[in-house]
C-alpha positions in Angstrom: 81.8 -43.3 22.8 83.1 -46.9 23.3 83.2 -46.2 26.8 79.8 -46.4 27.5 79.1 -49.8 26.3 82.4 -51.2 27.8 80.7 -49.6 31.6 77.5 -51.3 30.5 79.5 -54.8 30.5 81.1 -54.5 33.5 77.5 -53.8 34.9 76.4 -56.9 33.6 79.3 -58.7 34.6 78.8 -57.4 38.1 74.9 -58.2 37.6 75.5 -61.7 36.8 78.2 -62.7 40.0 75.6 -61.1 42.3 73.0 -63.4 40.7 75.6 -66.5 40.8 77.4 -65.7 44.2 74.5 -63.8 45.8 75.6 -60.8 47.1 73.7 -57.6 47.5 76.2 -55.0 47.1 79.0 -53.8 45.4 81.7 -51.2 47.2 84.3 -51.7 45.1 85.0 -52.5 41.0 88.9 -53.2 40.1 89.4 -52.9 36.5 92.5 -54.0 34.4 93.0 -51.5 31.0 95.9 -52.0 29.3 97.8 -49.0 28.1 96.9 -49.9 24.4 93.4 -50.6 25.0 92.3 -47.6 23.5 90.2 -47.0 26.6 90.0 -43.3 27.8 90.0 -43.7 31.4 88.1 -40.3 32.1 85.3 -41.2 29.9 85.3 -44.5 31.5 85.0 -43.2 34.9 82.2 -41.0 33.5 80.3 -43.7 32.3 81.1 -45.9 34.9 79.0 -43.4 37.2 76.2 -42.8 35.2 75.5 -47.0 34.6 76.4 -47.8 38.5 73.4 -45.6 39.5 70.4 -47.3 40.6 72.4 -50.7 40.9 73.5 -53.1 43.4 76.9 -50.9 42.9 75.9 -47.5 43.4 78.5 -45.7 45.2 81.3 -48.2 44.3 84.6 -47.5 43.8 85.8 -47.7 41.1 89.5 -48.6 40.6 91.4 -48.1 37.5 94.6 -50.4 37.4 96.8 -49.2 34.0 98.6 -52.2 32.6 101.5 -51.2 30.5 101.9 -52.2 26.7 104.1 -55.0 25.7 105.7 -55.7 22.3 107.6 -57.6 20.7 110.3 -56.3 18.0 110.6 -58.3 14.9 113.9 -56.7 14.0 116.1 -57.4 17.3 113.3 -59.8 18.7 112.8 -57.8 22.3 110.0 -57.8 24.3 110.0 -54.0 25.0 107.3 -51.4 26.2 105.5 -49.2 24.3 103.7 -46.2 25.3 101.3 -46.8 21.6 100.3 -49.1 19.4 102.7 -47.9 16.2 105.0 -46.8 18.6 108.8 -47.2 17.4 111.1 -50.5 18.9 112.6 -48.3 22.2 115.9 -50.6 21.9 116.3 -50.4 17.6 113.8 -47.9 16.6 112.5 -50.4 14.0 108.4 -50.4 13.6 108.0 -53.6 13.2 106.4 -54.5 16.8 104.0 -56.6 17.6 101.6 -55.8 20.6 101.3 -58.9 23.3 100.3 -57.3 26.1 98.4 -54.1 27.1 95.7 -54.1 24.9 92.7 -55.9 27.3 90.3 -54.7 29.6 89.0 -56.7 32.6 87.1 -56.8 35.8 90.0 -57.8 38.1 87.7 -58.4 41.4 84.9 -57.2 43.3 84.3 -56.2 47.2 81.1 -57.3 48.0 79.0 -57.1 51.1 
C-alpha cells in the first residue's frame, strides 16, 4: 500500500514547517490528489490517521481536494478531461492522450496554532 508512505511524507512535510515556521500544532492538512494520481483516497485517509497519531497533528483534519485529469489528444490536439489514465479522447475517441494534469499529489496548506 503506497498510501502509507505517501501519509508518512506529508508527516514529514508537516514535521519540517513546524521545525522552520515554529508552530506547535496542526488542525488542519489540505491535500491536492489529482484524479490520475493513482492515490485511493480511503486508504489515504486510513493511513493518514494512523501516522497523525502521536504528532503535532493529531486530530487534524484532513482535507482531500480531487483535482481532475487533464489530457491532451494527439489526434484533434484538445485539451480534454479524462476520468483515467488510458481513457479514450472524450471529443474523437482516439487513445492517443497525453496526461498533463491530474496526476500529482501535494500538501496545499496547513492551519496551524
Amino acid at each position: 500500500m503506497h498510501e502509507m508512505s505517501l501519509a508518512e511524507s506529508v508527516l514529514k512535510i508537516v514535521d519540517a514547517a513546524a521545525a522552520s515556521q515554529g508552530f506547535e500544532r496542526v488542525t488542519e492538512i489540505r491535500l491536492e490528489i489529482g484524479a490520475l494520481s493513482g492515490v485511493e483516497i480511503d486508504a489515504m485517509r486510513f493511513c493518514m490517521d494512523a501516522v497523525l497519531r502521536h504528532s503535532l497533528a493529531e486530530g487534524a483534519g484532513v482535507v482531500f481536494e480531487i483535482v481532475p485529469g487533464q489530457g491532451w489528444c494527439m489526434q484533434c490536439g484538445d485539451n480534454v478531461e479524462i476520468g483515467a489514465l488510458y481513457d479514450p479522447c472524450p471529443r474523437c475517441g482516439s487513445y492517443q492522450v497525453q496526461p498533463t494534469g491530474g496526476t500529482e499529489m501535494r500538501v496545499k496548506n496547513l492551519l496551524v496554532e
